[in-house]
N, C-alpha and C positions, 0 to 999 in steps of 0.2 A: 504494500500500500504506500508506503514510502518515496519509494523509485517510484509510480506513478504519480506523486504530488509533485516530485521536483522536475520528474519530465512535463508535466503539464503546465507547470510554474517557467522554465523555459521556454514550452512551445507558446506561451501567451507574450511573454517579453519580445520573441521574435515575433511575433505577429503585430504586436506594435510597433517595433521598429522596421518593418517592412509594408506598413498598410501606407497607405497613398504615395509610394516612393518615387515616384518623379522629382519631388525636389531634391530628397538624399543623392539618385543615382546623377541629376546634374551636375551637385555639389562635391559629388565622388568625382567623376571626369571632368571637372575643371580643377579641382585636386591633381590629380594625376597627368591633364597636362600642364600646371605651374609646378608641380614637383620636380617633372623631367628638363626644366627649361637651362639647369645645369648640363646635361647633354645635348640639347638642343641649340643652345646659344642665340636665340632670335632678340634678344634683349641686347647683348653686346654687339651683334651685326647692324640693328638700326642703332645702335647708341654713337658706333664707330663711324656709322654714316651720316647723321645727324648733325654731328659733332663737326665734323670733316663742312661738312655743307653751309651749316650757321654760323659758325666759330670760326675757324679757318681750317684748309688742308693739316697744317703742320700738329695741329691738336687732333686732330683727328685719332691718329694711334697711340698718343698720349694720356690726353686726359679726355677722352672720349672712351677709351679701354677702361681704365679707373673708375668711370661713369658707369659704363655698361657691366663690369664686375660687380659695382655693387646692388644695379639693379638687378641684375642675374640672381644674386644670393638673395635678394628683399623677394623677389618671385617665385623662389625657390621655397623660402620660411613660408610663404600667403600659403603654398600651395601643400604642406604638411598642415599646416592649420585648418585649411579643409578637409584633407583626408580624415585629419581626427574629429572634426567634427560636423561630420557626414551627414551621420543621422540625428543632428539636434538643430533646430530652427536658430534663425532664418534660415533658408536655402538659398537666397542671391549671392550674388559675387563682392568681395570683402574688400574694401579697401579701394575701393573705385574712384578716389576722391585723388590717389598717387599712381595705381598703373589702371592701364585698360582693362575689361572685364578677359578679355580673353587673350591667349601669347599673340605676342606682335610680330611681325615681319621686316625688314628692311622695305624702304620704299620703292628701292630698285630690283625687288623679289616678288611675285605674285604664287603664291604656292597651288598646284595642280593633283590631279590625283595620279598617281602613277599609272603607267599602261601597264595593266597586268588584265588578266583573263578573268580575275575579277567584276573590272570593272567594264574592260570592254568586251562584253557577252558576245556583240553580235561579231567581233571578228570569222571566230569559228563556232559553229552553232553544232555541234557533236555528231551529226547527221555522214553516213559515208551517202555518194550518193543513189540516187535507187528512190523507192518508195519510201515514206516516212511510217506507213502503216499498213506492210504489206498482210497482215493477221487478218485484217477485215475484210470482208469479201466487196468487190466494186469500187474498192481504193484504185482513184488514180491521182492522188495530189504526190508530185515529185517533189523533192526539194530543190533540186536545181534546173529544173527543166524554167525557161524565161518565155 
């Protein structure tokens, strides 16, 4: 009787923290991507370019670096402080008043989706060519016939 009070007692905790979880799972991947922005480095790319552009050239990879390292690490911190707290309200994005809600880019960067098979289905569509449904009797749709 025991072990069913404390499983019950768990399974109600998690059902609380996973009932309406739209805002947690935002709050989780926007976590997860300020956390990685240490490997990412979008923060010292525009900062380097920013810098170089308004400031001058020659500051650029000086105190434009300096710049972009500490926002790197300040994006870094936001973004463990979502992860931990994922599942506790509010759910918007933290700090919005010092960096953007979401990682940033260089402005001479526009980020794409990679060409993978993923993403671009229709390249090869799995089909050899022939009938797509020779099983059914009075199929004649080809796949490649034009």
């Amino acid at each position: 009787m025991r072990s069913a009070t404390v499983f019950l007692s768990v399974l109600s905790i998690a059902a609380i923290f996973t009932a309406g979880c739209a805002g947690p799972e935002e709050k989780f991947g926007l976590g997860m991507d300020n956390t990685f922005e240490v490997v990412r480095m979008g923060e010292m790319r525009r900062t380097i370019e920013q810098t170089a552009i308004f400031d001058s050239p020659s500051e650029g990879y000086t105190v434009g670096f300096i710049r972009g390292l500490n926002r790197s690490l300040a994006r870094t911190g936001m973004g463990i402080y979502e992860l931990v707290t994922a599942p506790i309200p509010p759910y918007g994005p933290v700090f919005t008043n010092y960096f953007a809600p979401w990682p940033v880019y260089p402005d001479s960067y526009k980020p794409r989706l990679i060409s993978d098979s993923t993403f671009d289905t229709d390249t090869f569509m799995g089909f050899p060519s022939g009938d797509a449904a020779p099983w059914f009797p009075g199929s004649r749709f080809n796949v490649f016939n034009n």
